[in-house]
C-alpha positions in Angstrom: 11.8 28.8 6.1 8.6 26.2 6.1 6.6 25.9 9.0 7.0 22.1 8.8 10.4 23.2 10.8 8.0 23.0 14.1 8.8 19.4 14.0 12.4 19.6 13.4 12.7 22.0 16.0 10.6 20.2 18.6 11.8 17.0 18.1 15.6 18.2 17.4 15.2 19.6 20.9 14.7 17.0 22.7 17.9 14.8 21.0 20.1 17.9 22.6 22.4 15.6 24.5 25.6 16.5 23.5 25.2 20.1 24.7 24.8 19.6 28.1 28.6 18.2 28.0 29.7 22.0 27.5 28.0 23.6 30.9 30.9 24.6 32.9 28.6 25.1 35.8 27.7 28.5 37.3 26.9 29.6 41.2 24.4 32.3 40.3 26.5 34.6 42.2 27.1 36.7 39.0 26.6 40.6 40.4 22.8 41.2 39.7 21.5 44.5 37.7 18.0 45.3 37.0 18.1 47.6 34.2 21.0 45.4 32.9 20.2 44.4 28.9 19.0 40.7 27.9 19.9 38.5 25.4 16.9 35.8 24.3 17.9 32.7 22.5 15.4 31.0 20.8 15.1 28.1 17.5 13.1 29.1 15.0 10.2 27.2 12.9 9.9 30.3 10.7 9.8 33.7 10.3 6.2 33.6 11.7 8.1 32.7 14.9 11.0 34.7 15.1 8.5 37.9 14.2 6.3 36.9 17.3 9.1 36.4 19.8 10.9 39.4 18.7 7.7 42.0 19.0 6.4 40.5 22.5 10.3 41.1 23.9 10.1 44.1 22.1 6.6 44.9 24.1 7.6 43.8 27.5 11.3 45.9 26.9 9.0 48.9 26.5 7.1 49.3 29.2 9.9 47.6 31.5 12.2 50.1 30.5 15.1 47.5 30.0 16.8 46.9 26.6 16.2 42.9 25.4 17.2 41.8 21.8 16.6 38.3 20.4 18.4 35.9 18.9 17.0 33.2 16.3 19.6 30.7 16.3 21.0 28.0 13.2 22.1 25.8 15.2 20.5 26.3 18.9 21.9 23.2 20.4 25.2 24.1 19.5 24.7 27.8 20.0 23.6 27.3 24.1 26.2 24.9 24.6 29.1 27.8 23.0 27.6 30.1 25.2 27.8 28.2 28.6 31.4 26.7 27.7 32.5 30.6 27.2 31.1 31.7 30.3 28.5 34.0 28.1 25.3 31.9 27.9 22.4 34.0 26.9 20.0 35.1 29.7 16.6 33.2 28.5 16.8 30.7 26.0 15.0 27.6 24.7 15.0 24.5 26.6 14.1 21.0 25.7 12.9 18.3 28.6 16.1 16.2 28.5 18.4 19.2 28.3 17.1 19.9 31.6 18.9 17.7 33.6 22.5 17.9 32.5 22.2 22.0 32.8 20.5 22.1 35.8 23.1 19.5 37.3 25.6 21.1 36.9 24.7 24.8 37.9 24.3 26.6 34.7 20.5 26.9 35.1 18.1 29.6 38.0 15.5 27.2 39.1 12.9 30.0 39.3 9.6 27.6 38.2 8.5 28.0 42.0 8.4 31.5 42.2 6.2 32.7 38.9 2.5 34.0 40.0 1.1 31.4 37.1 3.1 28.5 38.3 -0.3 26.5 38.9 -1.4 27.1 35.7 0.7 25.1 33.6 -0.6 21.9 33.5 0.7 19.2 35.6 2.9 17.1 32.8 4.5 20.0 31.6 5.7 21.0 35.4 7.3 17.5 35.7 8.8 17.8 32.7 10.8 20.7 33.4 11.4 20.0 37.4 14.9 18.1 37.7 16.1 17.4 42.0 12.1 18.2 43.3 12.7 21.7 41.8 10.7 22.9 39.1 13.5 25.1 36.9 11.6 26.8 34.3 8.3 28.0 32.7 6.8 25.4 29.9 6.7 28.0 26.8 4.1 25.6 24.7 3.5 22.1 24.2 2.8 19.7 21.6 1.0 16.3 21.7 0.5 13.5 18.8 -2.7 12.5 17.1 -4.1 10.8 14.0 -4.3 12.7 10.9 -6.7 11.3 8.5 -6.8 12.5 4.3 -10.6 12.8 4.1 -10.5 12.5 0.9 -8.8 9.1 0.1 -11.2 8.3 3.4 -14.0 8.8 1.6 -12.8 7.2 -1.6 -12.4 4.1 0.0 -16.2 4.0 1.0 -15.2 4.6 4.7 -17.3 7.5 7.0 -17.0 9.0 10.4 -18.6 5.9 12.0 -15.3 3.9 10.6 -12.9 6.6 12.6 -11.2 4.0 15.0 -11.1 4.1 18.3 -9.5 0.6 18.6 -6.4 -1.2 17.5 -8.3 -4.0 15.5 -10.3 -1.3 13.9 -6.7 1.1 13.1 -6.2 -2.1 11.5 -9.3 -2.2 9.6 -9.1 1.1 8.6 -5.7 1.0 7.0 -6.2 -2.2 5.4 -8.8 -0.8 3.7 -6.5 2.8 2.8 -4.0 1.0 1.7 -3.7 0.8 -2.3 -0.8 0.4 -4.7 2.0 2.5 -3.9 -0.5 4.8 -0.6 -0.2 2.8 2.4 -2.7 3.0 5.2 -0.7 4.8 7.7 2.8 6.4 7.5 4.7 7.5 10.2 8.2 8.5 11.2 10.2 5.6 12.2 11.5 6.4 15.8 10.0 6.4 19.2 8.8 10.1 19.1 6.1 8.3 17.2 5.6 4.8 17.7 6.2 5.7 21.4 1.9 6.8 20.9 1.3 2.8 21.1 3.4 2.0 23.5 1.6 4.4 25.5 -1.2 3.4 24.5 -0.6 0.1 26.0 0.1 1.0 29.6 4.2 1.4 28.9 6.9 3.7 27.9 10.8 3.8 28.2 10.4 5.6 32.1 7.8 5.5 34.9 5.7 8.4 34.9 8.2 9.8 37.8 11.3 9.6 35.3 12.9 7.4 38.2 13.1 3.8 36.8 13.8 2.5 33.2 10.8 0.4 32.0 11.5 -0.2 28.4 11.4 -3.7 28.7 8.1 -3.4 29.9 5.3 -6.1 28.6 2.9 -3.3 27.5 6.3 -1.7 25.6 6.5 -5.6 23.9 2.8 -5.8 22.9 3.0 -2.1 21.6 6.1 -2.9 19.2 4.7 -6.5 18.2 1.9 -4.8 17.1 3.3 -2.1 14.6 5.8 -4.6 13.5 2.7 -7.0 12.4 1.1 -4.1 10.3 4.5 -2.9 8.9 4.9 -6.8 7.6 1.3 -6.5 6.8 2.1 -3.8 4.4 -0.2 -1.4 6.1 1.5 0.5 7.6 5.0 1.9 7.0 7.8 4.5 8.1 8.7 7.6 6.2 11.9 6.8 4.7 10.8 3.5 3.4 8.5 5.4 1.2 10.7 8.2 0.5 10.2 10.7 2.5 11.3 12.6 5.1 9.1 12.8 7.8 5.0 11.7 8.3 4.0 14.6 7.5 5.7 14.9 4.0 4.7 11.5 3.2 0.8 12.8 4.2 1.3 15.6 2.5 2.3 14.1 -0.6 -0.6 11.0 -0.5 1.7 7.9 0.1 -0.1 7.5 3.1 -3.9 7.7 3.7 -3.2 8.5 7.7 -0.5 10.0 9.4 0.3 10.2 13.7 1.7 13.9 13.9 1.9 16.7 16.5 -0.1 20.0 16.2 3.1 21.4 13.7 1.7 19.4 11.0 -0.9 22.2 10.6 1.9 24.4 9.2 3.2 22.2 6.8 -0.2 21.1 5.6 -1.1 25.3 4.8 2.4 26.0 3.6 3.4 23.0 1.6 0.1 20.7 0.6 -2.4 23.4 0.8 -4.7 21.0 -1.4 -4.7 18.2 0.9 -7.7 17.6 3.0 -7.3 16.3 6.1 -9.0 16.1 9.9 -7.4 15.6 13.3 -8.9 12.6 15.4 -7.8 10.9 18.4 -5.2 8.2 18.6 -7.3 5.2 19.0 -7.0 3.7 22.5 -4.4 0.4 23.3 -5.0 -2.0 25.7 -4.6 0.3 28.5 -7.0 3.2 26.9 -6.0 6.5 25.9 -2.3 7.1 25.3 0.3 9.8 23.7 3.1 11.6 23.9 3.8 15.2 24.4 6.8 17.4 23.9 7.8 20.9 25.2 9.9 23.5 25.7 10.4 25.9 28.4 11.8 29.7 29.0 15.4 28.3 30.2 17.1 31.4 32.4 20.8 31.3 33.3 22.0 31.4 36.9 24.9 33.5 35.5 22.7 36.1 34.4 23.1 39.7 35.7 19.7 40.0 35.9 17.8 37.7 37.0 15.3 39.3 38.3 14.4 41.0 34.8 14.6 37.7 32.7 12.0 36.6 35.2 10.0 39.2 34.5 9.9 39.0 30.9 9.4 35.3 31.2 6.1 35.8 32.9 5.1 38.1 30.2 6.1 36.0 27.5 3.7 32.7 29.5 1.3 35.4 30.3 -2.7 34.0 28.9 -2.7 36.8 26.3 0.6 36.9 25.1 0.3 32.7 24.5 -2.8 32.8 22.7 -1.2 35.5 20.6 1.8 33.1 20.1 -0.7 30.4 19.2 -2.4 32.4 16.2 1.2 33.5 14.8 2.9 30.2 14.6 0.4 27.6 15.5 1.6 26.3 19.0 -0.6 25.4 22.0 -0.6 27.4 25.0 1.2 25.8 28.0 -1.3 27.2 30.8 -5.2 26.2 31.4 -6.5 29.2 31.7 -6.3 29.5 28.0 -7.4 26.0 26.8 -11.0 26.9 26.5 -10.0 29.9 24.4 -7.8 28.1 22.5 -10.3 25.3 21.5 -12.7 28.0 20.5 -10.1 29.7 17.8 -9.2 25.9 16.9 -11.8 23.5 16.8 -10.8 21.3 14.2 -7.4 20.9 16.7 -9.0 20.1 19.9 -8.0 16.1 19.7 -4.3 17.9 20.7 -5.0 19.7 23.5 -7.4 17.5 25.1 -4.6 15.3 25.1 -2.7 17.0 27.6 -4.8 14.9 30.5 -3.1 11.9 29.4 -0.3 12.0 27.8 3.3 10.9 28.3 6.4 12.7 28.5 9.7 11.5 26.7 13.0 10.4 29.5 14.0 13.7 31.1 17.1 11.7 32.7 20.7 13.1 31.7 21.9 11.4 28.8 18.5 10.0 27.9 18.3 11.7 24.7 20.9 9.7 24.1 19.4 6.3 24.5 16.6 7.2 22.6 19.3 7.8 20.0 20.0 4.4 20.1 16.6 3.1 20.3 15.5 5.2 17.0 18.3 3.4 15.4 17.2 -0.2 16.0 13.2 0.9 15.8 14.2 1.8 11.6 14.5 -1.9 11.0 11.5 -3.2 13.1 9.9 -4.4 10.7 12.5 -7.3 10.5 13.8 -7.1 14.0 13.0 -8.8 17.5 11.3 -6.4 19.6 12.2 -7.5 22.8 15.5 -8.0 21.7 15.3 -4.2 20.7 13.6 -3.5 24.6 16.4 -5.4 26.4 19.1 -3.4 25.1 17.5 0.0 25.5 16.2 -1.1 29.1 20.1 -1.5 29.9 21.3 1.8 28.4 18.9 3.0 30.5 19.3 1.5 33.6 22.8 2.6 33.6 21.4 6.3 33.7 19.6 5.9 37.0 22.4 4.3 38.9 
């Protein structure tokens, strides 16, 4: 299994809606057992992954004296959801932002966020995304931002340097005017909002206030950010994946038909694994109109409030988030450390990365609302023809599928 399945898994996570339909609810009053065994859930990007997960519960078992075996699911949306409908959920598992809500809603998850030693640590987005009611349910396991990925080589052959690395719209458009040749476009990027949501953060908007309280995908900023990708996709400058046959950004990076990709820190993987000729270098997202934006996505160490031991999957959840352990995590299978306290580290081991990370001051986090992953459903559908479509025709609609969420 290719790394490149880091951005299946990240992104597949947070489209989990249908899953929270199975909780069946739970009181947490399940009989509690500290030296009871625990089950771990996790989805995989690789065997890298599942190797490093399985020997840091197989560390923390040892010395805590309490048996813990790990599960790497195929399917882990459909796998949780079995679980919680049978009344035998695992006891720490994978999480996604907007699985949160419909799991914790209904009872099936321990809101223990507020009681880990390290709970200041994480950084501030990463604590909203996972807190659902004013409670904060679970530790952020990692995080991922988006950047601008540049193929230094086709830079170069079109007579561009660092000086030319854009920091602007106009000069993204300059840039990729100038990339673009025959068949190789100037930038390439997934068609859906996981990607072009970068701009509209970028220009002051995205489909929630920062609070996850109010739909605001109708927003003006939202309309400039679309109007602009829609002029450089007409331009011929830039273009989605599948209308150049591939996949996903990276793949269409990866295999030249685009000069520049936007891509979270998982593209590193498929880069090595799959198009370890390709040179490339991670820069920031040129600012909007509104100055620095992204997105970021993330996980978190999900516990069950059926668990019959509680107390234990907390404890290995604080060793599994512990500074060590996540910079150990970060070398096996390329993700970045959800705390502070090992940023500086981490930049150290990963200075060609650092345009990731540093993001985490600014960026934006996806809806968290229940059934939002389903809206953005929706919202990817329409974006794949937004090249010929009316954006704020596109806004409206998604603004009201959203709306009816909050009420």
């Amino acid at each position: 299994m290719k790394m490149s399945r880091w951005a299946l898994v990240t992104v597949a996570l947070g489209a989990t809606v249908g899953l929270t339909a199975c909780g069946s609810g739970f009181s947490s009053g399940a009989k509690q057992d500290d030296s009871k065994a625990l089950t771990v859930l996790i989805g995989s990007s690789g065997d890298a992954e599942t190797k490093a997960v399985k020997d840091a519960v197989a560390t923390w078992s040892k010395d805590s004296g309490i048996k813990a075996t790990v599960k790497a699911a195929s399917d882990l949306k459909q796998e949780l959801a079995q679980g919680f409908s049978s009344g035998k959920p695992a006891d720490v598992f994978y999480l996604s932002t907007d699985a949160l809500a419909g799991y914790a809603s209904n009872g099936s998850l321990l809101a223990y966020g507020d009681d880990l030693k390290n709970k200041d640590d994480f950084y501030p987005v990463l604590q909203k995304s996972f807190t659902y009611d004013g409670k904060f349910y679970c530790a952020p396991k990692d995080f991922s931002t988006l950047q601008l990925i540049v193929n230094t080589d086709l830079w170069s052959q079109a007579g561009l340097t660092d000086a030319d690395i854009p920091t602007t719209w106009d000069q993204l458009d300059a840039v990729a005017q100038k990339l673009t040749t025959g068949d190789r476009k100037g930038l390439v990027m997934s068609g859906e909002y996981a990607r072009v949501g970068a701009f509209m953060a970028e220009a002051g908007g995205n489909l929630v206030n920062d609070e996850n309280t109010e739909a605001t995908a109708d927003s003006e900023a939202n309309l400039q950010a679309l109007q602009y990708v829609q002029k450089n996709l007409q331009a011929g400058d830039f273009a989605f994946a599948k209308d150049v046959g591939a996949g996903w950004g990276g793949e269409a990076f990866g295999k030249q038909l685009g000069a520049m990709t936007i891509e979270g820190n998982w593209i590193t993987g498929a880069m090595q694994n799959d198009f370890p000729d390709v040179k490339y270098k991670v820069v920031p997202l040129p600012e909007g109109p509104k100055g620095k934006g992204t997105l970021q996505f993330a996980n978190c160490w999900g516990i069950a409030a059926d668990s019959g031991n509680t107390k234990g999957a907390q404890s290995l959840v604080e060793a599994l988030t512990a500074k060590d352990q996540q910079l150990a995590f970060s070398k096996a299978f390329g993700v970045m450390p959800s705390i502070q306290s090992a940023a500086e580290e981490w930049k150290s081991q990963n200075a060609p990365l650092v345009p990731f990370i540093e993001a985490a001051d600014y960026a934006k986090t996806p809806p968290t609302v229940k059934g939002g992953a389903d809206v953005v459903t929706d919202f990817n559908s329409q974006l794949a023809s937004l090249k010929t479509g009316d954006p704020k025709t596109l806004l409206t609609s998604t603004q009201k599928n959203l709306e009816a969420l909050f009420k």
